[in-house]
N, CA and C atoms of all chains as a GROMACS GRO file, in nm:
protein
  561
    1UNK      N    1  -4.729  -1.632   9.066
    1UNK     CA    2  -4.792  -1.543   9.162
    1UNK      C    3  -4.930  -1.596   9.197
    2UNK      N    4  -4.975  -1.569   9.334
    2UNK     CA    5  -5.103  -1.616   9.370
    2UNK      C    6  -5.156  -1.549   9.469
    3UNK      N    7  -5.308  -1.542   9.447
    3UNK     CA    8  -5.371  -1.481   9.542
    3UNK      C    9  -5.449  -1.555   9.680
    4UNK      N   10  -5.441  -1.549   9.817
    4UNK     CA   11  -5.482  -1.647   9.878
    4UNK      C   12  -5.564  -1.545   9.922
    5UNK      N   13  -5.688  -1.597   9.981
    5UNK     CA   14  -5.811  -1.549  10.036
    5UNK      C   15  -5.778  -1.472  10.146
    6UNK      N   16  -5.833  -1.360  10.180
    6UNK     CA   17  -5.813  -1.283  10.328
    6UNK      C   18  -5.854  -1.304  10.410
    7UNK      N   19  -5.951  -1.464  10.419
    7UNK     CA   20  -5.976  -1.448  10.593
    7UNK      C   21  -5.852  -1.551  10.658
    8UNK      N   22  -5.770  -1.579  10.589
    8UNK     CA   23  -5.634  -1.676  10.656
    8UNK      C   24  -5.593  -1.579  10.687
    9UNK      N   25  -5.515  -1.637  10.821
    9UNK     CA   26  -5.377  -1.571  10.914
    9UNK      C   27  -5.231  -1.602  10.824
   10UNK      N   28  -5.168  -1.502  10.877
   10UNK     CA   29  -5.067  -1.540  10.821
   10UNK      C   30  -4.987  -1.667  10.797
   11UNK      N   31  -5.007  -1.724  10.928
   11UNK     CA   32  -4.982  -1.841  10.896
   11UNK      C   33  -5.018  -1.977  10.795
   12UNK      N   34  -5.132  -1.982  10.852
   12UNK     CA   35  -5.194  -2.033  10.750
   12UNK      C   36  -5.173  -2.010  10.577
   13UNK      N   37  -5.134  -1.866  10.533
   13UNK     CA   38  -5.104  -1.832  10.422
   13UNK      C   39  -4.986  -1.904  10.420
   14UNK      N   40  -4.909  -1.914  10.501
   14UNK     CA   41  -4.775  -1.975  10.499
   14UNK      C   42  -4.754  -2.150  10.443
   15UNK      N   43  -4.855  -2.212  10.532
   15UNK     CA   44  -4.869  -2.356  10.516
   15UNK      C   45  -4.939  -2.393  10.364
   16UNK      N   46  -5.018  -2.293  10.311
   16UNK     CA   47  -5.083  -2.280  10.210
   16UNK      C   48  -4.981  -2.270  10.079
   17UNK      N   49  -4.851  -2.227  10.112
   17UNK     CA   50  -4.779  -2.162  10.011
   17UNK      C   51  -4.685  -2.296  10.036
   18UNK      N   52  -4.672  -2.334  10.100
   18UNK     CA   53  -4.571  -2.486  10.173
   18UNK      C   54  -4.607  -2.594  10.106
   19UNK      N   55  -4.771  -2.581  10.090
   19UNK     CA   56  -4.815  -2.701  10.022
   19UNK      C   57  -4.811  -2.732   9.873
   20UNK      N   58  -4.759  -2.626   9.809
   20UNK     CA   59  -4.722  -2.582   9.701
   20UNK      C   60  -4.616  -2.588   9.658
   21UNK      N   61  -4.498  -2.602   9.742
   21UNK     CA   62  -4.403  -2.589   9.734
   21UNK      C   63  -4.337  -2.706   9.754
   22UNK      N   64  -4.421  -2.860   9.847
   22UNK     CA   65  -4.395  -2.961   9.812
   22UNK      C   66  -4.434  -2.994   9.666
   23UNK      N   67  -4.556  -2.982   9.643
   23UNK     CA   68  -4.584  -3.016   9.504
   23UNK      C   69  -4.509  -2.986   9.397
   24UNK      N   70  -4.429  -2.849   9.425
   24UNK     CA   71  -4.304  -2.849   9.291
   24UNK      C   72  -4.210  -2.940   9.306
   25UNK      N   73  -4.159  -2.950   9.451
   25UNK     CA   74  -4.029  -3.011   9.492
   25UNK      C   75  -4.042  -3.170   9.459
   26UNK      N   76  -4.142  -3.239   9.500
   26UNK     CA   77  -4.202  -3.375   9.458
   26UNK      C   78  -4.167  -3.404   9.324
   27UNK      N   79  -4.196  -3.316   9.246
   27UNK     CA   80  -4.228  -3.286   9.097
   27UNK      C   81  -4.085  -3.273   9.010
   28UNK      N   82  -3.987  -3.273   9.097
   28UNK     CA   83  -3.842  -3.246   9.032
   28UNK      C   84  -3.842  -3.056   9.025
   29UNK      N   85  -3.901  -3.008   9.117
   29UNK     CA   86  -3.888  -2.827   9.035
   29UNK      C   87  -3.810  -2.779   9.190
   30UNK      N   88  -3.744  -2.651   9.144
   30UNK     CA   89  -3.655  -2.617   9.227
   30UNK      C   90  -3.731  -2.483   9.276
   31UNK      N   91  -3.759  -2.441   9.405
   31UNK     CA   92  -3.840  -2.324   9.497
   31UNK      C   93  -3.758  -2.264   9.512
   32UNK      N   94  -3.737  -2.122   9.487
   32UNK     CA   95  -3.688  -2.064   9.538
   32UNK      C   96  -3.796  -1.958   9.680
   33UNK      N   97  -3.684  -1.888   9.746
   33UNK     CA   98  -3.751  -1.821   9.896
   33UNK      C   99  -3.873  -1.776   9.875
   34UNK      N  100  -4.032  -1.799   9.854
   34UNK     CA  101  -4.143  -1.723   9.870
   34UNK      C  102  -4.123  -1.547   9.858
   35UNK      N  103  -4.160  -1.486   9.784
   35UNK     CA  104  -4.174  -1.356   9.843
   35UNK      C  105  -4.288  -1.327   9.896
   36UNK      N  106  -4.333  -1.258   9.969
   36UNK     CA  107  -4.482  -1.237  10.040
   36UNK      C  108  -4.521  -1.096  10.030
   37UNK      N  109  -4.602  -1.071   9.932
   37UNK     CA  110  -4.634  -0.904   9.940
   37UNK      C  111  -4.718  -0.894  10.056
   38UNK      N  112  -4.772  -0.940  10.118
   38UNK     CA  113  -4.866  -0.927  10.241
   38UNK      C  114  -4.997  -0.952  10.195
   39UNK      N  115  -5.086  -0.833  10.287
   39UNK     CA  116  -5.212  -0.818  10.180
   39UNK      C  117  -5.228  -0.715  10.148
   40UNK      N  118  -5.289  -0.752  10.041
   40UNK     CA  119  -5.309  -0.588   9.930
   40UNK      C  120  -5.422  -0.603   9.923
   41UNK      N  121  -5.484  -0.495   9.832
   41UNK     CA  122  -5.621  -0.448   9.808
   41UNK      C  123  -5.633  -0.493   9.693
   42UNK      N  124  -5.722  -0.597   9.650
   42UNK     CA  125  -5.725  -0.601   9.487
   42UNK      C  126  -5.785  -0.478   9.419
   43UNK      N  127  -5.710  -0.450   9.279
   43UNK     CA  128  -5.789  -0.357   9.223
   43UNK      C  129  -5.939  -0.315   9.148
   44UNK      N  130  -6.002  -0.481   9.196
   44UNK     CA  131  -6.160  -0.475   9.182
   44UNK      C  132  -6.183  -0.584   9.269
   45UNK      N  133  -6.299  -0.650   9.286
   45UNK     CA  134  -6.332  -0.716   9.354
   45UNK      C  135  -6.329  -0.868   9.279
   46UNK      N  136  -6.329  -0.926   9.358
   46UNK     CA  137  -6.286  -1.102   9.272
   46UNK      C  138  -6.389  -1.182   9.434
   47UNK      N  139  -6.478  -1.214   9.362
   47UNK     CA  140  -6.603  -1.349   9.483
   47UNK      C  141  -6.625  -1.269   9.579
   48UNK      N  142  -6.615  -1.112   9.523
   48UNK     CA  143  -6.691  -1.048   9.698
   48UNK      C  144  -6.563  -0.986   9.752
   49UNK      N  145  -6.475  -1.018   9.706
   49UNK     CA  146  -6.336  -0.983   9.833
   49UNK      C  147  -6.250  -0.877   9.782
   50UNK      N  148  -6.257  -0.798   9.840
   50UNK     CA  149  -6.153  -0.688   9.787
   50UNK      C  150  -5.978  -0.686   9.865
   51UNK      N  151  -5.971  -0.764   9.914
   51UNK     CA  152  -5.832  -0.782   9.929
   51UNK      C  153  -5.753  -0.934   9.934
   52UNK      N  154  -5.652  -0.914   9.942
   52UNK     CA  155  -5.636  -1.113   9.924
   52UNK      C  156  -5.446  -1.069   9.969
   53UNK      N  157  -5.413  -1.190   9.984
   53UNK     CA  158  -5.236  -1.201  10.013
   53UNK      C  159  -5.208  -1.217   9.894
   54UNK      N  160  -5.099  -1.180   9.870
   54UNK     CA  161  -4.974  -1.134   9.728
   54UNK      C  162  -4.913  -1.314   9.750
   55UNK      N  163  -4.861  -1.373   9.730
   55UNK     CA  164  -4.733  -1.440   9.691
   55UNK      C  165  -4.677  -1.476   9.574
   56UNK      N  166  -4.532  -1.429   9.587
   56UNK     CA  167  -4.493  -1.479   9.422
   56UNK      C  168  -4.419  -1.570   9.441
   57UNK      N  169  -4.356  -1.690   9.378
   57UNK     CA  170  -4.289  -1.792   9.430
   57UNK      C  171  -4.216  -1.785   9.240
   58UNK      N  172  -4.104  -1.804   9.304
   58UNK     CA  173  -4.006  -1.844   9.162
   58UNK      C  174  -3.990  -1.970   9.188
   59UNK      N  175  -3.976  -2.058   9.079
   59UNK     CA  176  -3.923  -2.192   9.067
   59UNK      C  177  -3.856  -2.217   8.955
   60UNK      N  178  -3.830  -2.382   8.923
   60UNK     CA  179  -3.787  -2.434   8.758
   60UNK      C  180  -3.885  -2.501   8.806
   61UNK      N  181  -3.918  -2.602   8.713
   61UNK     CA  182  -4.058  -2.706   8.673
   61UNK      C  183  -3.988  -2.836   8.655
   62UNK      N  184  -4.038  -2.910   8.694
   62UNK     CA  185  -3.975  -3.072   8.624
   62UNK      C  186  -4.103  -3.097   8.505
   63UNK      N  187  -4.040  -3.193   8.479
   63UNK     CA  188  -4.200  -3.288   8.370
   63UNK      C  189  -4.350  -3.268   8.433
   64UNK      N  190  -4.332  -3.276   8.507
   64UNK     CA  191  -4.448  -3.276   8.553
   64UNK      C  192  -4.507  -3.182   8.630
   65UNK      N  193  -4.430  -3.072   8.691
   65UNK     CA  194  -4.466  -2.968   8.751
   65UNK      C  195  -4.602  -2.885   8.760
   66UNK      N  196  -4.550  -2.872   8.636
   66UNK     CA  197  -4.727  -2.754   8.574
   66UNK      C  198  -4.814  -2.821   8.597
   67UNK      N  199  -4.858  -2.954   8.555
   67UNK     CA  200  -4.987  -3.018   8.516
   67UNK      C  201  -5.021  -3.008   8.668
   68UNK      N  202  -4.921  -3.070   8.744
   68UNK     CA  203  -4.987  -3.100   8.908
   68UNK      C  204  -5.010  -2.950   8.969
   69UNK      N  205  -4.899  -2.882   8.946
   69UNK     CA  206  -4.901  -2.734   9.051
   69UNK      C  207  -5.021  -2.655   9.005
   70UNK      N  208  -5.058  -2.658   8.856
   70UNK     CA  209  -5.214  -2.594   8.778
   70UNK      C  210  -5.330  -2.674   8.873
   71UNK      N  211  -5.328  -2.805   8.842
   71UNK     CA  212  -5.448  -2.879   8.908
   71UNK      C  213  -5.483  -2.855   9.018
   72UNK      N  214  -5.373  -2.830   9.121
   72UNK     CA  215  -5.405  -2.801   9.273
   72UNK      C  216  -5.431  -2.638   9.294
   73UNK      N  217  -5.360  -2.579   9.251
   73UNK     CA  218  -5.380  -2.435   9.222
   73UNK      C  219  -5.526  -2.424   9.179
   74UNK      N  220  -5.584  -2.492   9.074
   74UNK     CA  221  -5.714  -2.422   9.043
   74UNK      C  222  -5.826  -2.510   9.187
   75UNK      N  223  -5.780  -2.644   9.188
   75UNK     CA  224  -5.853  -2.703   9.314
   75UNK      C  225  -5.913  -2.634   9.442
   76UNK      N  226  -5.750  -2.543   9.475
   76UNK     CA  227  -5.764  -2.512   9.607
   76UNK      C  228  -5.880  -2.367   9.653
   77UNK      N  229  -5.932  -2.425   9.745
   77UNK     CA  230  -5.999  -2.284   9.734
   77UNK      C  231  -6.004  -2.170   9.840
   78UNK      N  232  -5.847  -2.241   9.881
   78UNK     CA  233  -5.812  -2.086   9.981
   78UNK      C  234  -5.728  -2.011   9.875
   79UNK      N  235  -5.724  -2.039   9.702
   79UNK     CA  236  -5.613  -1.952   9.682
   79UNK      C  237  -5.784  -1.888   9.563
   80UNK      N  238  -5.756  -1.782   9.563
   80UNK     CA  239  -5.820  -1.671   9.466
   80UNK      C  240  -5.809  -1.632   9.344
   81UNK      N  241  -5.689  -1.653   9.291
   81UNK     CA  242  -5.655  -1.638   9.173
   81UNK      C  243  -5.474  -1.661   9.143
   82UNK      N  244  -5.423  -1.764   9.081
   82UNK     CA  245  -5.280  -1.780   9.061
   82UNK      C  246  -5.241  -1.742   8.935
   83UNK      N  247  -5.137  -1.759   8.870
   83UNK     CA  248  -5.084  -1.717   8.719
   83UNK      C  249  -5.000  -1.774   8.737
   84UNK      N  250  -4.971  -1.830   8.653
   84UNK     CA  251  -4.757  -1.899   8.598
   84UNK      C  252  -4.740  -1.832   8.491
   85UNK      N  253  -4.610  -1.794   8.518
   85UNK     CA  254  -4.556  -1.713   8.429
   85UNK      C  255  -4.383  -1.774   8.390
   86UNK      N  256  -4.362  -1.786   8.298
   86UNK     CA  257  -4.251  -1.823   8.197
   86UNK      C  258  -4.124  -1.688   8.234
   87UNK      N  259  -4.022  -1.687   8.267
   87UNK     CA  260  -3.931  -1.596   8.281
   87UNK      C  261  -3.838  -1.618   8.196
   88UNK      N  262  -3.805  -1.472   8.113
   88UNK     CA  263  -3.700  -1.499   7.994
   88UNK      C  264  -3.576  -1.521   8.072
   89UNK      N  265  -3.491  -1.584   8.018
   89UNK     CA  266  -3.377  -1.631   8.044
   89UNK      C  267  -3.288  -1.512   8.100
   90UNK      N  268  -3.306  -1.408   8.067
   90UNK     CA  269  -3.246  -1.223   8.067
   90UNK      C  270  -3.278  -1.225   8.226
   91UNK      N  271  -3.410  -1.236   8.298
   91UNK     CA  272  -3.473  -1.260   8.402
   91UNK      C  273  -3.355  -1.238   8.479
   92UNK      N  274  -3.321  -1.153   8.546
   92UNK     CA  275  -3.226  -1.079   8.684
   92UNK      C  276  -3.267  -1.062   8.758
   93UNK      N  277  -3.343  -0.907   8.738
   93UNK     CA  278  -3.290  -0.776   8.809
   93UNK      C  279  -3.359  -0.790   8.999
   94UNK      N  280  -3.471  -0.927   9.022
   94UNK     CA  281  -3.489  -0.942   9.133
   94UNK      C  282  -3.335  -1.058   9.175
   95UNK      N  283  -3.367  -1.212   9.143
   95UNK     CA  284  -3.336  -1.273   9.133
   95UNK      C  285  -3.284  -1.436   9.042
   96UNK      N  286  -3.280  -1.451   8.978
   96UNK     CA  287  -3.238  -1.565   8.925
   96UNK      C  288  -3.144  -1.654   8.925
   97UNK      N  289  -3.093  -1.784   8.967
   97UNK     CA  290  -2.936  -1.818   8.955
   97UNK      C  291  -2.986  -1.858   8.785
   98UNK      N  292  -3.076  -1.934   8.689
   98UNK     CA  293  -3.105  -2.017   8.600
   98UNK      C  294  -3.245  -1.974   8.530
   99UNK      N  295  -3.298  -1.975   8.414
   99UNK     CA  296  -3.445  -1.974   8.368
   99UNK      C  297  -3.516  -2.076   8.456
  100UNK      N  298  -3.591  -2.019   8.510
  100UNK     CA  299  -3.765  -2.026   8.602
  100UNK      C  300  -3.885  -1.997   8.542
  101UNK      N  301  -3.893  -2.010   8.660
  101UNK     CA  302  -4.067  -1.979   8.602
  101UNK      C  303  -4.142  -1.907   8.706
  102UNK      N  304  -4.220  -1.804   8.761
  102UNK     CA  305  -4.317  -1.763   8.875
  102UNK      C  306  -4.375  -1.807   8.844
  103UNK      N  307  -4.489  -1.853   8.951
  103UNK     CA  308  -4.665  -1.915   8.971
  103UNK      C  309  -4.661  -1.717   9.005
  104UNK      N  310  -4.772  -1.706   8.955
  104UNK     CA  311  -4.824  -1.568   8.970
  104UNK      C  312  -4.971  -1.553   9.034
  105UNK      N  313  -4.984  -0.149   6.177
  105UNK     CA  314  -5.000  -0.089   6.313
  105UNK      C  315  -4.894   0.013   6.305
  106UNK      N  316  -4.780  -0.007   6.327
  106UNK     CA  317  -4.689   0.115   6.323
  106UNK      C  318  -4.673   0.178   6.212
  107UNK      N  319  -4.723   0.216   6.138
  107UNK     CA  320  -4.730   0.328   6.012
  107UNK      C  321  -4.729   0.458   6.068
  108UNK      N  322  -4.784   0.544   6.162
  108UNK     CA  323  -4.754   0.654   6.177
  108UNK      C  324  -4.625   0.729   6.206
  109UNK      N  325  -4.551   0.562   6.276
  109UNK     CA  326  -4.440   0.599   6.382
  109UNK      C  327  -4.332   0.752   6.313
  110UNK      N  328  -4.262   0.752   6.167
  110UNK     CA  329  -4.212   0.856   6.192
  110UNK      C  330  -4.277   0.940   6.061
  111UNK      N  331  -4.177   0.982   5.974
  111UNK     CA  332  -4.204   1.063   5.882
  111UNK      C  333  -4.241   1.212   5.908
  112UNK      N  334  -4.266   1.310   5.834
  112UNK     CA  335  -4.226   1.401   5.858
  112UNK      C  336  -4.392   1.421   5.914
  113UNK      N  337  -4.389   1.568   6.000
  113UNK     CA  338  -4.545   1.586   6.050
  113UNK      C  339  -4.607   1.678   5.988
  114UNK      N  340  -4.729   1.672   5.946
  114UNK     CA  341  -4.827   1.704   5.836
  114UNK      C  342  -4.906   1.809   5.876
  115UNK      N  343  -4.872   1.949   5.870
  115UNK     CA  344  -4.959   2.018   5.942
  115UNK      C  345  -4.893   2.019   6.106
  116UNK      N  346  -4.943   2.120   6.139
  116UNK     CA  347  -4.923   2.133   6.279
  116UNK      C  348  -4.822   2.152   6.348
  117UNK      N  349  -4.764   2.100   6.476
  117UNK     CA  350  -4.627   2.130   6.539
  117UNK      C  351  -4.577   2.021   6.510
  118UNK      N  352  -4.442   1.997   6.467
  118UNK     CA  353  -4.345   1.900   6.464
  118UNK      C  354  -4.366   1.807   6.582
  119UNK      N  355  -4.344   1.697   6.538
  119UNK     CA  356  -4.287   1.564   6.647
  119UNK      C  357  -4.230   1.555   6.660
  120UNK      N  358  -4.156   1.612   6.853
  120UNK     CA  359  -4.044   1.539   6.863
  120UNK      C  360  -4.032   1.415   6.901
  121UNK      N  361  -3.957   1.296   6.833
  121UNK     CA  362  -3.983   1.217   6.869
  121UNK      C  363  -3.848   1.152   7.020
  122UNK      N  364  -3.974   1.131   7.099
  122UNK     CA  365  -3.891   1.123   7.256
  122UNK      C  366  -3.821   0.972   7.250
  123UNK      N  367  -3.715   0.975   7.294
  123UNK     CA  368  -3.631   0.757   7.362
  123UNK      C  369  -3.748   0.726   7.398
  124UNK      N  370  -3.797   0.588   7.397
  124UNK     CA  371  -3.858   0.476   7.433
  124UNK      C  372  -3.815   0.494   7.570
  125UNK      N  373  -3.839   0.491   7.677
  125UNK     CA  374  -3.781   0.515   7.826
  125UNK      C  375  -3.743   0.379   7.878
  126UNK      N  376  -3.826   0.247   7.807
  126UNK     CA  377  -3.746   0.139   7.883
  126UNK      C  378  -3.583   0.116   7.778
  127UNK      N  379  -3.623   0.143   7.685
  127UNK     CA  380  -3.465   0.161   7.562
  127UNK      C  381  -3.392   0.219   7.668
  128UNK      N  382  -3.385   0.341   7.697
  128UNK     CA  383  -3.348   0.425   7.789
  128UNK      C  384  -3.265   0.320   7.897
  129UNK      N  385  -3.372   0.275   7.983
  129UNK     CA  386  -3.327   0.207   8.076
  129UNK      C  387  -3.274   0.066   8.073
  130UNK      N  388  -3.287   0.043   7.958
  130UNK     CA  389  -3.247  -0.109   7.886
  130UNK      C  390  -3.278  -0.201   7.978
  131UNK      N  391  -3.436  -0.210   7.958
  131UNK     CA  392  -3.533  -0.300   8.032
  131UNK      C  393  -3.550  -0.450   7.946
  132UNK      N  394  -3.500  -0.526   7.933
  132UNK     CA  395  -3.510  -0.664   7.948
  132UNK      C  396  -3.659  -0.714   7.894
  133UNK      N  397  -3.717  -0.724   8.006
  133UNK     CA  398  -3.809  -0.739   8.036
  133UNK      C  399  -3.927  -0.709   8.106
  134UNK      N  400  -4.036  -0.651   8.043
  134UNK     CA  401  -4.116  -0.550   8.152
  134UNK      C  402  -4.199  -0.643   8.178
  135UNK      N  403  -4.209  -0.677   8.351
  135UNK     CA  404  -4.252  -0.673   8.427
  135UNK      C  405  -4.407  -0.668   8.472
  136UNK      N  406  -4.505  -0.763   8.468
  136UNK     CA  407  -4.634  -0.729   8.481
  136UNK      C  408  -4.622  -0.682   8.669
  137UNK      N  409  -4.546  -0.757   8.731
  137UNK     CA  410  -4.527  -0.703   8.879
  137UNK      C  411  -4.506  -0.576   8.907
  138UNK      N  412  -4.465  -0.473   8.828
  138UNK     CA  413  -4.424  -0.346   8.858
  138UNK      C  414  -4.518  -0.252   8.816
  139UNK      N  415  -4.638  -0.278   8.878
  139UNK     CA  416  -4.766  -0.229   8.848
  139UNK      C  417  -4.782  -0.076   8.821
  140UNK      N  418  -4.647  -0.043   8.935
  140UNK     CA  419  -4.698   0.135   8.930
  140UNK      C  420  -4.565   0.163   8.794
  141UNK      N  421  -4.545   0.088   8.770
  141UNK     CA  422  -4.452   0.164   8.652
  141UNK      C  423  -4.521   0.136   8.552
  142UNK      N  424  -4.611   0.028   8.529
  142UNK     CA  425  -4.705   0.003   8.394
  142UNK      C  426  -4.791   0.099   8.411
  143UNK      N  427  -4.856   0.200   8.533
  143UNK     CA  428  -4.987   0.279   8.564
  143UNK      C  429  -4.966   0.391   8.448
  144UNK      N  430  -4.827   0.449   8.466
  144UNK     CA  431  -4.780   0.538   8.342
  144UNK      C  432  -4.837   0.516   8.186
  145UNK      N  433  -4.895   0.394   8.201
  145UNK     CA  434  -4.894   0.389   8.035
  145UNK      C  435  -5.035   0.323   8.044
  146UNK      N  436  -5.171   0.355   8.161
  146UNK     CA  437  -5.290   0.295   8.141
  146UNK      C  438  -5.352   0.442   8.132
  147UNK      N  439  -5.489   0.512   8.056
  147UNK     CA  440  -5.543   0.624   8.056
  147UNK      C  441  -5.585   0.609   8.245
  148UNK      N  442  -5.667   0.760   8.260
  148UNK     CA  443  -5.732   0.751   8.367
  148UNK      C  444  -5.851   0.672   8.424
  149UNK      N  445  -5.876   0.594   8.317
  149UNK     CA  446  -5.997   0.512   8.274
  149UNK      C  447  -5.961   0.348   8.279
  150UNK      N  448  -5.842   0.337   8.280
  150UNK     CA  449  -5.780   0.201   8.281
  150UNK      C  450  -5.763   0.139   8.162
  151UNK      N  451  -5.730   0.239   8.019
  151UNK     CA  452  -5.734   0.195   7.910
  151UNK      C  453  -5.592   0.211   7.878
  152UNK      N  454  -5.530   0.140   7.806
  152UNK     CA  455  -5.394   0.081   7.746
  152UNK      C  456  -5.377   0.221   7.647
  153UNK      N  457  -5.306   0.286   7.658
  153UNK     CA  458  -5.252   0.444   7.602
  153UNK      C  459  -5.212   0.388   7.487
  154UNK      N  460  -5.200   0.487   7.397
  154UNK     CA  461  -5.126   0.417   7.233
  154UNK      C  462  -5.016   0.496   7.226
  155UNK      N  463  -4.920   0.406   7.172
  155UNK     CA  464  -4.813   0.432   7.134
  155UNK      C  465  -4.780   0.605   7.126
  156UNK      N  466  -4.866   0.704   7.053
  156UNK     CA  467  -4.813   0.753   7.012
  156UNK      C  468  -4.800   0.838   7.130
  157UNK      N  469  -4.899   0.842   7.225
  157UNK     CA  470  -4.915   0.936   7.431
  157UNK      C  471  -4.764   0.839   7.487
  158UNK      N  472  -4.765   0.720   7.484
  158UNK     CA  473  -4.694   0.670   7.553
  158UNK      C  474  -4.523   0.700   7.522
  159UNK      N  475  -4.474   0.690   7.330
  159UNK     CA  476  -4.389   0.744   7.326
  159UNK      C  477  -4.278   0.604   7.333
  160UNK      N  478  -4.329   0.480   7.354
  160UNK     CA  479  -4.254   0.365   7.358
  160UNK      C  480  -4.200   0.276   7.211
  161UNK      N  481  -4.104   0.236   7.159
  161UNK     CA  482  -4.068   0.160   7.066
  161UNK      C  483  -4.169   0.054   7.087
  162UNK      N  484  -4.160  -0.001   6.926
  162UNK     CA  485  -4.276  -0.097   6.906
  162UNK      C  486  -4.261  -0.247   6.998
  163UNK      N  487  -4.154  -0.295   7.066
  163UNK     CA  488  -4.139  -0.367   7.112
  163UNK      C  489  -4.193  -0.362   7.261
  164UNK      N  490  -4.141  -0.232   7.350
  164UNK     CA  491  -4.126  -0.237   7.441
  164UNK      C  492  -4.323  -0.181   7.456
  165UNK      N  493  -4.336  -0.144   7.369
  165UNK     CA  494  -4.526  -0.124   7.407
  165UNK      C  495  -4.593  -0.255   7.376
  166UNK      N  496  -4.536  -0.341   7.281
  166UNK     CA  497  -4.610  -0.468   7.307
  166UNK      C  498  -4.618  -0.525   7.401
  167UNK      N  499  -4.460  -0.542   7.467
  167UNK     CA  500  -4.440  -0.598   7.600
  167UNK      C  501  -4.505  -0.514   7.713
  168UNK      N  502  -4.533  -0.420   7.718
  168UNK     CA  503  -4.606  -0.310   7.831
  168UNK      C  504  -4.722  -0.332   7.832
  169UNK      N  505  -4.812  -0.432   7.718
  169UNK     CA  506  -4.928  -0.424   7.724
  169UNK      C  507  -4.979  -0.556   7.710
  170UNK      N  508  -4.878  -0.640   7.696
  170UNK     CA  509  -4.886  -0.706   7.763
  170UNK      C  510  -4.914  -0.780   7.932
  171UNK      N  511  -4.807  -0.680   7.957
  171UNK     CA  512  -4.782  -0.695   8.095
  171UNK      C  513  -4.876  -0.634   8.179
  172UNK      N  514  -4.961  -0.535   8.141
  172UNK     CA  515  -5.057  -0.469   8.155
  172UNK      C  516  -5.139  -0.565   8.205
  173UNK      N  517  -5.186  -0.628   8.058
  173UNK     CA  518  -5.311  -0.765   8.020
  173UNK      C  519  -5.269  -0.817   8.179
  174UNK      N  520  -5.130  -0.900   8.222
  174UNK     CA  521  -5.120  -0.983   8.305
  174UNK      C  522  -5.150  -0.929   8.436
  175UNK      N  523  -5.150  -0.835   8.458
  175UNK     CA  524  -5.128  -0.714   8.603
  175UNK      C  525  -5.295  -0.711   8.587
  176UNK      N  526  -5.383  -0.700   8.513
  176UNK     CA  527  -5.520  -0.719   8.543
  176UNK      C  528  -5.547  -0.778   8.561
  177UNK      N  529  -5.512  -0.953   8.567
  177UNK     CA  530  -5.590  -1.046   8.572
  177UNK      C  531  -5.563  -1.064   8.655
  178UNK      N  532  -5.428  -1.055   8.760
  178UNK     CA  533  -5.350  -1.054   8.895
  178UNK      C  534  -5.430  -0.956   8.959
  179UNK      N  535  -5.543  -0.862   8.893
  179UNK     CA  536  -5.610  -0.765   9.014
  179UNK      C  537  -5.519  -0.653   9.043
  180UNK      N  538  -5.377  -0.612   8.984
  180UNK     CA  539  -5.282  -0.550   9.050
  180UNK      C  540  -5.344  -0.366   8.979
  181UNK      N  541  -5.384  -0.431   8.868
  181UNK     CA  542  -5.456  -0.284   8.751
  181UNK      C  543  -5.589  -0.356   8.747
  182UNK      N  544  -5.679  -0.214   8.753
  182UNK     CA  545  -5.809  -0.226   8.717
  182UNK      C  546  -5.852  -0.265   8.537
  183UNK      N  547  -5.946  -0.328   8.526
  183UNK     CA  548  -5.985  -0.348   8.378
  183UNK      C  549  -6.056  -0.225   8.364
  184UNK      N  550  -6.128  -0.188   8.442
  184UNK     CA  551  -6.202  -0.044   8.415
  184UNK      C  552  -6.183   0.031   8.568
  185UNK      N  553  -6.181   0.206   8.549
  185UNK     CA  554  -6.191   0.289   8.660
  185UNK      C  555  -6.290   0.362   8.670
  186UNK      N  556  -6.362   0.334   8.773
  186UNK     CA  557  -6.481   0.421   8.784
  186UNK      C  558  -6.620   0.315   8.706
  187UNK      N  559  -6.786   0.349   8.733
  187UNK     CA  560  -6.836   0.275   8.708
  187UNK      C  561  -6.884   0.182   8.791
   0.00000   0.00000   0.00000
């Protein structure tokens, strides 16, 4: 899951989330469809900004996934705050075909 | 940590003791994304409820507060309300 800054257009949130999504794919990791919560209101403020775009992105990881998708993730500074998160294998009730992983 | 959980109650009105509600729902895995279903189990203050208000098996409150922890740092729950 990740937070991208609110003064991007949607689009832009889009290309932002694209560029990310080569970096798994490069990487041997498998993307699944973006979900896009839109924008929300954060529940405190984070650099001044009280709202930011939602995206959660499911993937798998290759070897190398994390190290690169972390590095650019913390690099970038249209995104606000990301998380990766480990999904137990149980992992359904949205989607799963296999154990993934969300960037959060 | 869980020492209070049952035994008989000492004084006062009996405990009933209520299902774990994700037992109930045979939750897997809770979810730091499902913010308003973790809200149930933060005080009005944004503090992590204990076990015994919340009423959850020892598993499924670790994992709830967990998920909690993660839903704050995502901004989705406040660390504090009010202030």
């Amino acid at each position: 899951m990740l937070i991208v800054i609110p003064e991007l257009d949607e689009e832009q949130v889009e290309n932002t989330v694209g560029r990310f999504r080569t970096v798994i794919e490069r990487t041997g990791g498998e993307v699944r469809e973006p979900n896009h919560w839109g924008r929300r209101k954060l529940a405190y403020e984070i650099g001044h900004r009280t709202d930011g775009f939602y995206v959660v992105m499911e993937f798998t990881a290759g070897e190398r996934t994390l190290v690169e998708l972390k590095r650019i993730l913390r690099v970038s500074d249209d995104v606000l705050r990301h998380m990766v998160v480990k999904l137990p294998p149980s992992y359904t009730h949205e989607p799963l075909p296999e154990p993934e992983e969300v960037p959060a | 940590m869980g020492r209070r959980r049952s035994g008989p109650p000492r004084g006062g009105r009996p405990v009933k003791s209520k299902p774990c509600v994700f037992c109930q729902e045979n939750v897997a895995y809770v979810d730091y994304k499902n913010y308003n279903v973790l809200r149930r189990f933060i005080s009005d203050r944004g503090k992590v409820r204990a076990r015994r208000v919340t009423g959850l098996c020892p598993q499924h409150q670790r994992e709830a507060a967990s998920a909690i922890k993660r839903a704050r740092e995502m901004a989705l729950l406040p660390y504090v309300v009010g202030r």
